[in-house]
MIDOSE-1310 file (N, C-alpha, C; in nm, 2 decimals, decimal comma, always signed):
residues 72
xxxx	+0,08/-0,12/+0,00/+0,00/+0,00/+0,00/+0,09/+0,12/+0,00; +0,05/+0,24/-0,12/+0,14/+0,32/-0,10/+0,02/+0,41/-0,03; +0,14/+0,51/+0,04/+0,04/+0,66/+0,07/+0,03/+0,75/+0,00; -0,09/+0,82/+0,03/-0,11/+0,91/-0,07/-0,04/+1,07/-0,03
xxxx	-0,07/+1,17/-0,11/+0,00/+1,25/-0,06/-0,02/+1,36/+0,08; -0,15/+1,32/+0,11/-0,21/+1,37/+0,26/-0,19/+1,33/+0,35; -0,18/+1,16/+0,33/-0,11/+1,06/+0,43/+0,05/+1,17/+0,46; +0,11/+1,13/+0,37/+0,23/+1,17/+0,37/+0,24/+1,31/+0,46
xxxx	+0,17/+1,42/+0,44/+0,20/+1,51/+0,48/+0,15/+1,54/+0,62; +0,03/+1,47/+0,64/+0,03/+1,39/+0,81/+0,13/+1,35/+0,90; +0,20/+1,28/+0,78/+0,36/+1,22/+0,92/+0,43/+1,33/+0,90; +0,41/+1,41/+0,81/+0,58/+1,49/+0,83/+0,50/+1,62/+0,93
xxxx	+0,40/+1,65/+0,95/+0,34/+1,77/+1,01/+0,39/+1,69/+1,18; +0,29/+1,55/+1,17/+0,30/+1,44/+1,29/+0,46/+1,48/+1,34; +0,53/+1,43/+1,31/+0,70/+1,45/+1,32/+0,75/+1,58/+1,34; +0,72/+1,66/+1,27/+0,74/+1,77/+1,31/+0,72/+1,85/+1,39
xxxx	+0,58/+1,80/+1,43/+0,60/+1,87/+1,59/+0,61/+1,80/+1,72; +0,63/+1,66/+1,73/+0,74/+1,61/+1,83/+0,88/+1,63/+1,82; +0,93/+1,67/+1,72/+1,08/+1,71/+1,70/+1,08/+1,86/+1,75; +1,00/+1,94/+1,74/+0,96/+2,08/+1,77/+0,97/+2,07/+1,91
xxxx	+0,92/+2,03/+1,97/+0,85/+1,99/+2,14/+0,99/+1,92/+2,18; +1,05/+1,84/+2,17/+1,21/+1,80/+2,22/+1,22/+1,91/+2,18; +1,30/+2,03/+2,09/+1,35/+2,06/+2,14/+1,39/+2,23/+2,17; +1,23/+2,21/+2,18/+1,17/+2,31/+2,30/+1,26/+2,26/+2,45
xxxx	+1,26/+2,21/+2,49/+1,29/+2,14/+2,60/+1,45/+2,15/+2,60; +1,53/+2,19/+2,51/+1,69/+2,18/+2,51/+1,70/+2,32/+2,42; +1,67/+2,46/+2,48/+1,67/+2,56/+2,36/+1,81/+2,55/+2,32; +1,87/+2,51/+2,37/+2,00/+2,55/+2,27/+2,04/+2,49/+2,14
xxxx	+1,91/+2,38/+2,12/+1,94/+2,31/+2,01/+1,85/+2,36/+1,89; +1,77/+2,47/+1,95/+1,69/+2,52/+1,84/+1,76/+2,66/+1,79; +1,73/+2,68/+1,70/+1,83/+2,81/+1,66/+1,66/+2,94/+1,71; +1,70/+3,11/+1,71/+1,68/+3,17/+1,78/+1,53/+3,23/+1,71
xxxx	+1,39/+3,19/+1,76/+1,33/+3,25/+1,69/+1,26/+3,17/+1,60; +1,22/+3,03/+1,63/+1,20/+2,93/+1,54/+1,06/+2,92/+1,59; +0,95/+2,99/+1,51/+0,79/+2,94/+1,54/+0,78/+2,75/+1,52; +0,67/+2,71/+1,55/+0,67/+2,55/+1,51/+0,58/+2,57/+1,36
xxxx	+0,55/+2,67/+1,33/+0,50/+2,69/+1,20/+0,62/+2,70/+1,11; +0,76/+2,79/+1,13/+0,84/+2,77/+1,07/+0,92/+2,65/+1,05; +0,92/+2,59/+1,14/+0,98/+2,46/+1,15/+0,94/+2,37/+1,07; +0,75/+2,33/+1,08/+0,71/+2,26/+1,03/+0,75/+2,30/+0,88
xxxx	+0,75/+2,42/+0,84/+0,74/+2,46/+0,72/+0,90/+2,40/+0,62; +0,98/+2,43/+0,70/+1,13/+2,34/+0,69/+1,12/+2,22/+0,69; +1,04/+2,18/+0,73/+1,05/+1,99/+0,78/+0,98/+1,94/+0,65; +0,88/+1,97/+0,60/+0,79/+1,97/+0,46/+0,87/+1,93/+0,33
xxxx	+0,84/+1,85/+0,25/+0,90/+1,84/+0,13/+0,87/+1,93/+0,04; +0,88/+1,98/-0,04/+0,86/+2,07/-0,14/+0,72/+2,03/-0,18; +0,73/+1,92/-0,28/+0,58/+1,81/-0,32/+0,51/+1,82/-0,26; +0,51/+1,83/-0,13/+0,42/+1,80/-0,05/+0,35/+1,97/+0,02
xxxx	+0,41/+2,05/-0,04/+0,37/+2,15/+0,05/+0,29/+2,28/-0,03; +0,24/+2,20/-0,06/+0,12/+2,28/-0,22/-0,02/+2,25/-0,16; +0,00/+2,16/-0,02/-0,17/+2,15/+0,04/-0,12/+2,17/+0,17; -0,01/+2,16/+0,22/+0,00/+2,19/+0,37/-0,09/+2,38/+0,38
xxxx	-0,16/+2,34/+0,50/-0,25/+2,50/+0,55/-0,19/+2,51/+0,69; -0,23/+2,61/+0,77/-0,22/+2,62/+0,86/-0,38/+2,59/+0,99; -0,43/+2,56/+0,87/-0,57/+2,50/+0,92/-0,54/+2,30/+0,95; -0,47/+2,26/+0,84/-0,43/+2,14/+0,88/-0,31/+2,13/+1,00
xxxx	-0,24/+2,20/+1,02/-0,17/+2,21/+1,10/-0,16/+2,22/+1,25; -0,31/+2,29/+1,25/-0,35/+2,33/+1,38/-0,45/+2,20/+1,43; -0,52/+2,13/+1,33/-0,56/+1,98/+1,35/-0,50/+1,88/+1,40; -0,40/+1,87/+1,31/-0,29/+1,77/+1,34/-0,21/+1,80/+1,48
xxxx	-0,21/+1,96/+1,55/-0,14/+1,95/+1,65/-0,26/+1,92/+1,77; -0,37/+2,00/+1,74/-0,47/+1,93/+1,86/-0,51/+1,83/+1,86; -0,53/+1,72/+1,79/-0,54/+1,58/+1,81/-0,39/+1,53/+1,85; -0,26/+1,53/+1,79/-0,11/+1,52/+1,93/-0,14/+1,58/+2,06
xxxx	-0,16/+1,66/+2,06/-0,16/+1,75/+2,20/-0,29/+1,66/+2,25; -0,41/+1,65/+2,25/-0,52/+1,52/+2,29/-0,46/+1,41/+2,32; -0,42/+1,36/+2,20/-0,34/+1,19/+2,26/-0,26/+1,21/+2,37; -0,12/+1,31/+2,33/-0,06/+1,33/+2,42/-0,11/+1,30/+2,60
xxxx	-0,20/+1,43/+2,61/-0,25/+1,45/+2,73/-0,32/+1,31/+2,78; -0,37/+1,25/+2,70/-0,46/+1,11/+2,72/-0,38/+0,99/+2,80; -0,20/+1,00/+2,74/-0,13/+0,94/+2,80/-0,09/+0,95/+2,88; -0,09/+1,09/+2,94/-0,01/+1,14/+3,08/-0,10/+1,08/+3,23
C-alpha cells in the first residue's frame, strides 16, 4: 500500500511537531526565533507543501496535544 499525498504530509506535520517539542525542552538546540509553524514549514517536502495549510496544522497539533494529554 502506498500513501497518498495527505497521508504523507500527516507524518511529516505528525513528526514535526514532536521534534519541535524535544526541542523546546533543550533551547539551545533550536536556533533563535524558530515558530513551530516555521519549522514545520522546513520539515515539509517541497511536493508536499502545495496542500500543507495552517488549518491542517492546527488539527494535526490538537489531536497530538489530545493523545498526548490522554497518555499522561
Amino acid at each position: 500500500m502506498v500513501l497518498s499525498d495527505r497521508e504523507k504530509l500527516l507524518v511529516v506535520i505528525s513528526n514535526a511537531i514532536s521534534v519541535y517539542s524535544m526541542y523546546t525542552k533543550n533551547p539551545d538546540m533550536m536556533p533563535n526565533n524558530t515558530t513551530m509553524i516555521d519549522f514545520i514549514l522546513k520539515a515539509t517536502p517541497e511536493d508536499l507543501k502545495k496542500d500543507l495549510t495552517v488549518d491542517l496544522i492546527d488539527e494535526v497539533f490538537t489531536f497530538v496535544s489530545k493523545t498526548q494529554s490522554e497518555l499522561s
